[in-house]
C-alpha positions in Angstrom: 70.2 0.3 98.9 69.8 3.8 100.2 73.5 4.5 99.4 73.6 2.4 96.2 71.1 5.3 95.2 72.8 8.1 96.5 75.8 7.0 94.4 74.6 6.6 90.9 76.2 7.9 88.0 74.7 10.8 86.1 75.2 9.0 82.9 73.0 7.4 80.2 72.5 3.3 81.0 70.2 0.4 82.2 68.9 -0.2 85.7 67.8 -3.8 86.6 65.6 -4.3 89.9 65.8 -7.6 91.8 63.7 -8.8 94.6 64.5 -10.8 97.7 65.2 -13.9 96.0 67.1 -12.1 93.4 65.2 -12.7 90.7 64.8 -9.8 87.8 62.1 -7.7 88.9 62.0 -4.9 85.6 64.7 -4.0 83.1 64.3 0.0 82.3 67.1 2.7 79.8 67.7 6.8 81.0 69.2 9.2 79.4 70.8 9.9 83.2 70.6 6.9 85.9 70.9 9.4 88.6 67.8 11.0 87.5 65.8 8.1 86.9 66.3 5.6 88.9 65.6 8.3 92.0 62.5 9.1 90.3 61.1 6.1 91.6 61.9 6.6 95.2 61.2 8.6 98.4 63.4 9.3 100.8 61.9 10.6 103.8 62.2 9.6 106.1 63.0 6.0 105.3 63.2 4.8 101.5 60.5 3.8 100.3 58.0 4.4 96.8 57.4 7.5 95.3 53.3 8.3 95.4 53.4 9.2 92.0 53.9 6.2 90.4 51.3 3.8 89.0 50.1 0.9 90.7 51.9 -1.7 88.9 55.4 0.2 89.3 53.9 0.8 92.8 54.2 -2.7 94.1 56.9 -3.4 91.8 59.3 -0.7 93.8 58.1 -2.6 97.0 59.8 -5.4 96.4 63.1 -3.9 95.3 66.1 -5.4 97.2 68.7 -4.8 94.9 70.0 -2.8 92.5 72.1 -3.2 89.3 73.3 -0.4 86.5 75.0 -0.9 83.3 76.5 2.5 81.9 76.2 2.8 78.3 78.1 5.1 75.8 74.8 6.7 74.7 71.1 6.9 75.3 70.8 5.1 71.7 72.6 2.3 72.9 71.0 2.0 76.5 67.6 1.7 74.1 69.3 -1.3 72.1 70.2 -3.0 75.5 67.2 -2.6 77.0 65.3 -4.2 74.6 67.9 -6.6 74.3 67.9 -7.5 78.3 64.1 -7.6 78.1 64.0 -10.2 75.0 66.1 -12.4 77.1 65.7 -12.2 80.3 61.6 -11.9 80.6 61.4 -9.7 83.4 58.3 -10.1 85.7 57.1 -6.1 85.4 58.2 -5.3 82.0 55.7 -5.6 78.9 56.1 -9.0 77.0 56.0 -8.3 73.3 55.2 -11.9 72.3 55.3 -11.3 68.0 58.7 -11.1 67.2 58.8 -12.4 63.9 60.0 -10.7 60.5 58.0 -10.8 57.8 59.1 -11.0 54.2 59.9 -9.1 51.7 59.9 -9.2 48.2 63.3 -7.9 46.4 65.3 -7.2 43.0 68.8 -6.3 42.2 68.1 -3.9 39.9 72.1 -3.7 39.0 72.0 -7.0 37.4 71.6 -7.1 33.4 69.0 -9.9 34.0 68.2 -9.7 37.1 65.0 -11.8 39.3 62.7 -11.4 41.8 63.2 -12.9 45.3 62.2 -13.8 49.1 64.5 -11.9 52.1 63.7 -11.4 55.2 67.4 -9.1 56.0 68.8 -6.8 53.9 70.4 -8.0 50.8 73.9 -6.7 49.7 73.7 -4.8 46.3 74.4 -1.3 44.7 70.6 -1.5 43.7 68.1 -3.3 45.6 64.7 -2.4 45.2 62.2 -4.1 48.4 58.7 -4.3 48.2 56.7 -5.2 51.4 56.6 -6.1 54.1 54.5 -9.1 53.5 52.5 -10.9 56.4 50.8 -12.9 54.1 50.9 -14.0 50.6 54.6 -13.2 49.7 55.3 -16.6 48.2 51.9 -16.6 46.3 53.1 -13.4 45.1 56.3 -14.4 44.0 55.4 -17.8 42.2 52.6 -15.8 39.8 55.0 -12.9 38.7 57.1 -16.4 37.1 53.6 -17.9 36.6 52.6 -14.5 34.1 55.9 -12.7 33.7 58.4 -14.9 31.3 61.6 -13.8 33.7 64.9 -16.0 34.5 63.2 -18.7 36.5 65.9 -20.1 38.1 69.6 -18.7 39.7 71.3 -20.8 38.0 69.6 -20.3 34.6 72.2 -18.0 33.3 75.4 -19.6 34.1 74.5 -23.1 31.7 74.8 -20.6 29.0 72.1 -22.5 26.9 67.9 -22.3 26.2 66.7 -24.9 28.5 62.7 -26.3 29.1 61.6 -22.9 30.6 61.9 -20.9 26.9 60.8 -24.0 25.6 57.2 -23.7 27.1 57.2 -19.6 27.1 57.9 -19.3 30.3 61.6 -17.6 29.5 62.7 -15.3 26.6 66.1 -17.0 26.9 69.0 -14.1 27.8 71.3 -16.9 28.2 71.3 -17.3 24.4 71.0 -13.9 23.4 67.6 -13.6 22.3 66.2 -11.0 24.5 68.2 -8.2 25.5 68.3 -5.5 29.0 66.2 -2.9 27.0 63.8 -5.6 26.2 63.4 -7.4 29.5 64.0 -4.4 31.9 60.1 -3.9 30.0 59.2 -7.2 31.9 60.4 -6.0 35.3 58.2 -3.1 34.7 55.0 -5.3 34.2 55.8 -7.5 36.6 56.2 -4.4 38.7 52.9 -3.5 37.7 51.4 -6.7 39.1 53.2 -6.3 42.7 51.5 -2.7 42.7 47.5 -3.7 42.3 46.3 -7.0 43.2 43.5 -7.1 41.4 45.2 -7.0 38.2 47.1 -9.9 39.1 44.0 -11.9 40.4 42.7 -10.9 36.8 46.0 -12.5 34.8 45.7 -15.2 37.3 42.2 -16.2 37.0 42.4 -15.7 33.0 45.7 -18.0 33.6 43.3 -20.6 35.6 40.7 -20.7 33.1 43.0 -21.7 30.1 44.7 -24.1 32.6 41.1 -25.5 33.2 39.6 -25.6 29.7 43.1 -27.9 28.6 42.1 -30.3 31.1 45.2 -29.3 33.3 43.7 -29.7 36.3 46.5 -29.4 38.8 48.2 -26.3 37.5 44.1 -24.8 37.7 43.9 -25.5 41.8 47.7 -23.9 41.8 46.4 -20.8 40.6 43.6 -20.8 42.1 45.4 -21.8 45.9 47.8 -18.9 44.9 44.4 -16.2 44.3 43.4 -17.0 47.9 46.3 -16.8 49.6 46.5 -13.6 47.4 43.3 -13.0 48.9 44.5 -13.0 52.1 46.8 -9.3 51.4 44.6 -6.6 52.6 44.9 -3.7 50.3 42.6 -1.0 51.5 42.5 2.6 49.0 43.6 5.6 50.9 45.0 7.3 48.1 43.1 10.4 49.0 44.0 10.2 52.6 47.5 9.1 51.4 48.8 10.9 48.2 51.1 8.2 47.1 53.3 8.1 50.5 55.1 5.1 51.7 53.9 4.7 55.8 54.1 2.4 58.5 51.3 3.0 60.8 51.2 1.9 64.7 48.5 2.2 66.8 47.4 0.5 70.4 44.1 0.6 71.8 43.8 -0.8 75.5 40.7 -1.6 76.9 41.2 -3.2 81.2 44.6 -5.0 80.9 44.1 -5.9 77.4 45.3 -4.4 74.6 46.0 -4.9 70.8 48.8 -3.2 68.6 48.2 -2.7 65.0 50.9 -2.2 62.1 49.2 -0.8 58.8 51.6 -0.6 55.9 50.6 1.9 53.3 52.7 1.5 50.5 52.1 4.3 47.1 48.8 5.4 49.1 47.1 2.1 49.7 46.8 -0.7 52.5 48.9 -3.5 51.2 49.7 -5.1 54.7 49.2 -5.4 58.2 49.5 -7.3 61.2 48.4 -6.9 64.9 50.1 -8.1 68.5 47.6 -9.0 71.9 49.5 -7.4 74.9 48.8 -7.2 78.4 48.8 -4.0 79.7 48.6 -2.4 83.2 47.9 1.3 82.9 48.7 4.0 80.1 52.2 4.8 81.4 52.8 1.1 79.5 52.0 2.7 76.3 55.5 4.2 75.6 57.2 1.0 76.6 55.1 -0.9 73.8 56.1 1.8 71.0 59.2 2.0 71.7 60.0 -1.8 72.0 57.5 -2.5 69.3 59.3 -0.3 66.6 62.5 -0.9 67.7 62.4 -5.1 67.7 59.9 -4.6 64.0 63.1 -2.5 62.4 65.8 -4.5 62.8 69.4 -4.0 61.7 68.8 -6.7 59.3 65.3 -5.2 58.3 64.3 -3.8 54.9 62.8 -0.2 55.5 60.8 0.3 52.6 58.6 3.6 53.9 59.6 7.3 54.2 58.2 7.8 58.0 56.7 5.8 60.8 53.0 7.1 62.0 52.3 6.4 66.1 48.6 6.9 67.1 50.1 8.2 70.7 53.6 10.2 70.8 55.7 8.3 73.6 59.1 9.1 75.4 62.3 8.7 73.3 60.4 9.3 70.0 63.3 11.5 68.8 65.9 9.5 70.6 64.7 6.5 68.8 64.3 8.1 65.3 68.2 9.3 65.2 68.7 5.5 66.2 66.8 4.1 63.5 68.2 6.4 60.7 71.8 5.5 61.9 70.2 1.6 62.0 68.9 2.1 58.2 71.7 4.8 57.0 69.1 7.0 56.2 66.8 9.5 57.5 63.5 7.8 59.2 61.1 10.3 61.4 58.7 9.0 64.0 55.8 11.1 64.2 52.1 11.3 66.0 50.0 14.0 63.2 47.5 16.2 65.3 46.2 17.1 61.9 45.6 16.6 58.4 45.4 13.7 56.2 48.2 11.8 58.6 46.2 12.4 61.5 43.1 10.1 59.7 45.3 7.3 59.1 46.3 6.6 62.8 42.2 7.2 63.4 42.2 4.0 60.8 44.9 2.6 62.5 43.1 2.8 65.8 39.7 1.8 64.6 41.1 -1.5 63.1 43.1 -1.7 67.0 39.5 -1.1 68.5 37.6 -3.3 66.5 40.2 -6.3 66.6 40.0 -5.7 70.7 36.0 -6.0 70.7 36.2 -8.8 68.9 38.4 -10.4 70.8 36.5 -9.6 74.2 33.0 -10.3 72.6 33.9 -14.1 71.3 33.3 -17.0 73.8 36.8 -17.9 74.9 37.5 -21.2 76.7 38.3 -20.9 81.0 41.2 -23.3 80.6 43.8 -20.9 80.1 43.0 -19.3 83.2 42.7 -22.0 85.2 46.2 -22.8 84.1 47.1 -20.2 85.2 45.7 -20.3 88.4 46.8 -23.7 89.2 50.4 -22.7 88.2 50.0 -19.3 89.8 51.3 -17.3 87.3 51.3 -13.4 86.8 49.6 -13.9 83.1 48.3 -16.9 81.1 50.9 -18.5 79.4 51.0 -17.7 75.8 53.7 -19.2 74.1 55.1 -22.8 75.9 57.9 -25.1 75.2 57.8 -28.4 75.8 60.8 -30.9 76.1 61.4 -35.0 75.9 64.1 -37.3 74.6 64.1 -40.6 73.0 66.6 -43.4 73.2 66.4 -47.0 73.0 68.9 -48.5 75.5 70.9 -45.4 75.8 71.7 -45.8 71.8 70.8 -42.8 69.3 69.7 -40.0 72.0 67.8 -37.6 70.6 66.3 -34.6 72.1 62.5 -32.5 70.6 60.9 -29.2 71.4 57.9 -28.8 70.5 56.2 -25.0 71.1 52.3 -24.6 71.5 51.8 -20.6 70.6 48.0 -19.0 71.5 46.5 -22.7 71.5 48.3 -23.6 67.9 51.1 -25.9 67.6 54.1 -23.8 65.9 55.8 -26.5 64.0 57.8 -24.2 62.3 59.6 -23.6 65.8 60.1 -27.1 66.6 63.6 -28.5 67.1 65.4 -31.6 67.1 68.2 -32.2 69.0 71.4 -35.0 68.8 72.6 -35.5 72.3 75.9 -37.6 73.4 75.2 -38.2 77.0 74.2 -41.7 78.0 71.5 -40.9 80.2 68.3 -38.9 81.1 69.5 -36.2 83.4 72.7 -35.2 81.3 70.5 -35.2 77.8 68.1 -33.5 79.5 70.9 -31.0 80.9 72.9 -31.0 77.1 69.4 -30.2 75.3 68.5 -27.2 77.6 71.4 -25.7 77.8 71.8 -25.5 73.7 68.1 -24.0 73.9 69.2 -21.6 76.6 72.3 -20.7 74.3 70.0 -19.8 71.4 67.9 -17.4 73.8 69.4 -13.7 72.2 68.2 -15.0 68.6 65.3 -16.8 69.9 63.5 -15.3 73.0 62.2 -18.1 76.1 59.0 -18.5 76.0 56.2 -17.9 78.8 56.5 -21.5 80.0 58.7 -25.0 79.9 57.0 -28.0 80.1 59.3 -30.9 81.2 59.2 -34.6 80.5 60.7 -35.6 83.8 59.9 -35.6 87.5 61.3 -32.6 90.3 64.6 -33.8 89.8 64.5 -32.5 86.4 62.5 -29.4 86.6 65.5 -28.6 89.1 67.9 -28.5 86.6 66.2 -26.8 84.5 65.2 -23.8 86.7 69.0 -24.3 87.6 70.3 -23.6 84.4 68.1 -20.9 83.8 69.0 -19.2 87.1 72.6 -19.2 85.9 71.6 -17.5 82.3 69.5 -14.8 84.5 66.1 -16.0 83.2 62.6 -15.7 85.0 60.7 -18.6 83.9 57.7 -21.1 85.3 58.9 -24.8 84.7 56.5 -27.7 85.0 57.5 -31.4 84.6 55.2 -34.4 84.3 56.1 -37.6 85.2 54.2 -41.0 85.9 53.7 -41.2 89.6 56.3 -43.9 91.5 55.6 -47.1 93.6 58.7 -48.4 95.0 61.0 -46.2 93.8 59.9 -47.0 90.1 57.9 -45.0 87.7 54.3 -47.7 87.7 52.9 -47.7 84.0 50.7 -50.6 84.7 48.4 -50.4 82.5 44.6 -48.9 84.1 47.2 -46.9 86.9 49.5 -45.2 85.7 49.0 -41.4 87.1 50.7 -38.4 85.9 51.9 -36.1 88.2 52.4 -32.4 88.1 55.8 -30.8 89.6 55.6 -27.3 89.7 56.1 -24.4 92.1 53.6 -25.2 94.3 54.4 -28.4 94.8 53.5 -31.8 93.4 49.8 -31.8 92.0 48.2 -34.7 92.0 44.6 -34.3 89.1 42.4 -36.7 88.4 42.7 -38.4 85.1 39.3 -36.9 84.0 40.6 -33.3 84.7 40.9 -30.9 81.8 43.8 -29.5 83.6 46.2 -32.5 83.5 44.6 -33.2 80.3 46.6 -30.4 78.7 49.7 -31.4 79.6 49.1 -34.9 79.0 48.6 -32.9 75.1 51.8 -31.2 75.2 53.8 -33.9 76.6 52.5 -36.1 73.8 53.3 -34.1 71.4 57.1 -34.0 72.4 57.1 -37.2 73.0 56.1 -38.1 69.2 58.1 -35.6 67.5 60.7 -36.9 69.5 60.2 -41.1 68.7 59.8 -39.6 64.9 63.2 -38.1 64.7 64.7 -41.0 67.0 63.3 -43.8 64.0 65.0 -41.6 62.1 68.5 -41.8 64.0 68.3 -45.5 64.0 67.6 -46.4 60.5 70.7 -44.1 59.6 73.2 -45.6 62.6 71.5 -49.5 61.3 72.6 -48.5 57.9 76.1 -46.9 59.3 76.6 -50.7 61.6 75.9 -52.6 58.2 78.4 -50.3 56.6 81.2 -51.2 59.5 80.0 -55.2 59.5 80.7 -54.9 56.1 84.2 -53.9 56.3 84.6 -57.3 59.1 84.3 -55.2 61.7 81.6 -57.3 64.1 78.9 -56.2 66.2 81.4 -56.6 69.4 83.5 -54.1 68.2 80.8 -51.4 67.0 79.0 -51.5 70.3 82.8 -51.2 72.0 83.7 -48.3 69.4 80.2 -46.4 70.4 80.5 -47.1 74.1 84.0 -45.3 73.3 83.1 -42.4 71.0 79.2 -41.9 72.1 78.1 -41.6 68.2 79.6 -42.4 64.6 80.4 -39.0 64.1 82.6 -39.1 67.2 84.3 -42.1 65.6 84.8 -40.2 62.1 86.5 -37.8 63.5 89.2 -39.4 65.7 92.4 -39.8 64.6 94.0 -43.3 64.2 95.3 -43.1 67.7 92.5 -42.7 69.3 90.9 -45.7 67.5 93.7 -47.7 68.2 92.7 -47.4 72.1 89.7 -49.5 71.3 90.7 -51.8 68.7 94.1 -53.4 67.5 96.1 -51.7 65.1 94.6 -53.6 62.3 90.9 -52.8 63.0 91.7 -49.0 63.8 93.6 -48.8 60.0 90.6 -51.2 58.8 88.2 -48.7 60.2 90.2 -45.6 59.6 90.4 -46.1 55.7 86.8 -46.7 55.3 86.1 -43.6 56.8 88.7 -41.6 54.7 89.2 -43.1 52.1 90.9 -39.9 50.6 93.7 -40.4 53.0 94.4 -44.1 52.0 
């Protein structure tokens, strides 16, 4: 180690720390790994921490065994494979940024003659795009009343028919298609419509003039549209600052800390006003984590697919790389973007507002009566923090027919349905479907991060292969798996005595039934297994409806078990050639089958 150190390069990279069991310890960028990475060391007389560290670095640097560097081109790109490494990977000492969504934006193409208003969450290729947002909540709501108020092109493919269709019919369209409105005209529309994206309230006003009328005609369900679309509308802070502001377009960031818990706050201030803003939990050691959170937090918000919309980013607390990661962003965007922390002035009030909404969402948080059983999970698992975000595995088959594989994910004691996932798996049985699912969640990692926790249908046996295949991908993550306790050798589901068992870390955990603990896994496994029998119904209607195809052609129920004992799945059998069938069938039930399946060929 000692002469690893003594040898590093004085050149911009990543440094990776691994302990005795080689697993990844902290991902951290320098401008010069020479310099850095020594930083965090004494060397007399033996190696050993340096006492200026903080206590969580502290014991970090004691269990340093190893040592690994990746050299980069530039310090820019040492920050974008940090962040990178850390998404991934889930280092045990580096801050876990657990919101890592992108919110949407509202858009035009403003070089269009007739152009419409839209839903992105990337940047959209044009030679004028105008964005407005972002929007946490509300962007759809938003979106739906400018066509609800504003008589636009409703629909993409409006123009190309050529033709008035039932939209101008109803006054909902002035009909460009035909003529009868032209870009002078409805380039006015864009403006009021424009006007309604500025200042909610004059939308709320259209909208609840719009759910009156709506009311008084006796149309009931178009009323509770509008009036479903005001609250979400509702929802969209917009707070005036225009005398703190003058008009500017800001993003705002702020942390406040209080113990090891913390809260980060984004305002977005858009023409001097509130119209947007979200907020992160964190866990946080000490006050040195405070750059780390910044820096990752801005970077992973902005990315290279991200609309930037505002003229400057506000911090409440200046952190390291502030200009390093400015330059970075405005070669990102392809514009200029300046990070800055005010000491003064009108800016200098908005990160106070930024921190006082931090400050208040953190006593609120610490002031509510929170339930113990997420620290007692974590206990029982013996884990660093609780675990936030979980995902939780089964698959389904019947007979080894139609495997099909669910994750479900359980986020801050919600189930994210939006995140769960379905999975068609070939093998023929539990241990390779289990293997073929994981490792196509594993291979998804860069675009979607693991979470803090698997959850496992499936005994040891199975939580080994999984912490196996997330060894190989360089991954720190708990895995639990639940199974039904055995009796001679067989999993015992009589009914009154079936036990589930816990396989963890620490060993095998045998709960009570009436224990909350093993109650919440029972939950999660429950939950996979339904959304997994769901999709598997599912399967089987469409491979029933695919046999009665085949049985239809005179090919009998023999032959399509033979063909899918073969080829694993109908789509196995589409695809092969006629040779392949004819290793299964005779010639004349392979061209039989063949021709069904393309018929253009035949």
């Amino acid at each position: 180690m000692i002469k690893r150190l003594k040898n590093l390069p004085d050149q911009p990279g990543v440094y990776q720390y691994f302990d005795k069991d080689d697993k990844l310890l902290y991902v951290g960028k320098a401008k010069s790994l020479k310099k850095r990475v020594k930083s965090y060391f004494r060397f007399t007389p033996t190696l050993s921490p340096a006492p200026n560290l903080s206590p969580r670095i502290y014991q970090m640097i004691t269990q340093v065994v190893r040592l690994e560097t990746i050299v980069t081109p530039s310090e820019s790109d040492a920050l974008l494979l940090e962040n990178s490494l850390i998404k991934q990977l889930k280092p045990k000492y580096n801050i876990l940024l657990r919101d890592d969504k992108t919110y949407p934006y509202i858009y035009i193409d403003l070089s269009e003659p007739f152009p419409r208003f839209e839903l992105t969450r990337k940047v959209v290729k044009g030679k004028k795009i105008k964005y407005f947002g972002p929007f946490p909540h509300g962007a759809k709501a938003i979106l739906d009343s400018l066509y609800e108020l504003v008589p636009l092109v409703q629909k993409k493919s409006c123009l190309k028919g050529g033709k008035a269709c039932l939209f101008y019919q109803i006054g909902r369209c002035k009909a460009p298609c035909e003529g009868r409105i032209d870009r002078e005209a409805y380039g006015e529309l864009v403006t009021e419509a424009f006007q309604y994206i500025h200042h909610k309230t004059r939308l709320k006003e259209a909208l609840e003039k719009r759910m009156l009328f709506y009311a008084e005609s006796l149309r009931f369900e178009e009323a509770a549209e509008i009036r479903d679309r005001i609250a979400a509308i509702d929802k969209i802070e917009e707070v005036s600052t225009t005398d703190l502001a003058r008009l500017e377009d800001l993003d705002i960031f702020a942390v406040a800390f209080h113990d090891t818990e913390g809260v980060l706050v984004r305002l977005f201030m858009r023409e001097g006003k509130i119209v947007a803003s979200s907020h992160t939990y964190l866990n946080l050691h000490d006050e040195s984590d405070l750059s780390e959170i910044y820096r990752r937090s801005i970077l992973e918000f902005y990315g290279s697919e991200t609309p930037f919309t505002a003229t400057a980013i506000l911090t409440a607390h200046p952190f390291e790389e502030q200009e390093e990661l400015s330059k970075l962003l405005s070669t990102r965007i392809g514009k200029s973007i300046t990070i800055k922390t005010p000491k003064q002035g009108h800016k200098k009030r908005l990160i106070e507002l930024g921190l006082q909404n931090a400050q208040e969402l953190l006593r609120q948080k610490r002031t509510e009566p929170s339930s113990e059983l997420p620290e007692k999970i974590r206990e029982l698992l013996n884990l660093e923090q609780i675990p936030e975000r979980i995902e939780i595995f089964d698959n389904s088959h019947l007979s080894g027919e139609a495997p099909v594989g669910a994750m479900v994910v359980r986020d801050k004691e919600r189930w994210d349905k939006s995140s769960y996932r379905h999975y068609n798996l070939t093998a023929r049985d539990e241990y390779h479907q289990m293997e073929q699912m994981l490792t196509q969640r594993i291979a998804s990692f860069e675009k979607s991060p693991p979470p803090d926790l698997w959850v496992i249908d499936g005994g040891e046996t199975l939580r080994q292969l999984a912490l196996t295949l997330l060894q190989h991908k360089g991954v720190n993550l708990p895995v639990v798996g639940i199974a039904k306790e055995k009796i001679d050798a067989k999993a015992h589901r009589a009914k009154g005595a079936a036990r589930d068992i816990l396989y963890t870390d620490e060993g095998e955990l045998h709960l009570m039934p009436s224990d909350k603990r093993l109650q919440w896994f029972q939950r999660l496994r429950d939950e996979a297994h339904r959304f997994a029998i769901t999709f598997h119904k599912k399967q089987r209607l469409k491979e029933d409806k695919k046999i009665s195809l085949l049985e239809a052609k005179g090919i009998g129920p023999a032959k399509v078990k033979r063909l899918l004992d073969y080829f694993g799945t109908f789509e196995a059998i589409k695809e092969a050639d006629l040779q392949t069938l004819e290793k299964v069938l005779n010639k004349r039930d392979a061209q039989s089958i063949y021709n069904h399946l393309h018929p253009a060929e035949s």
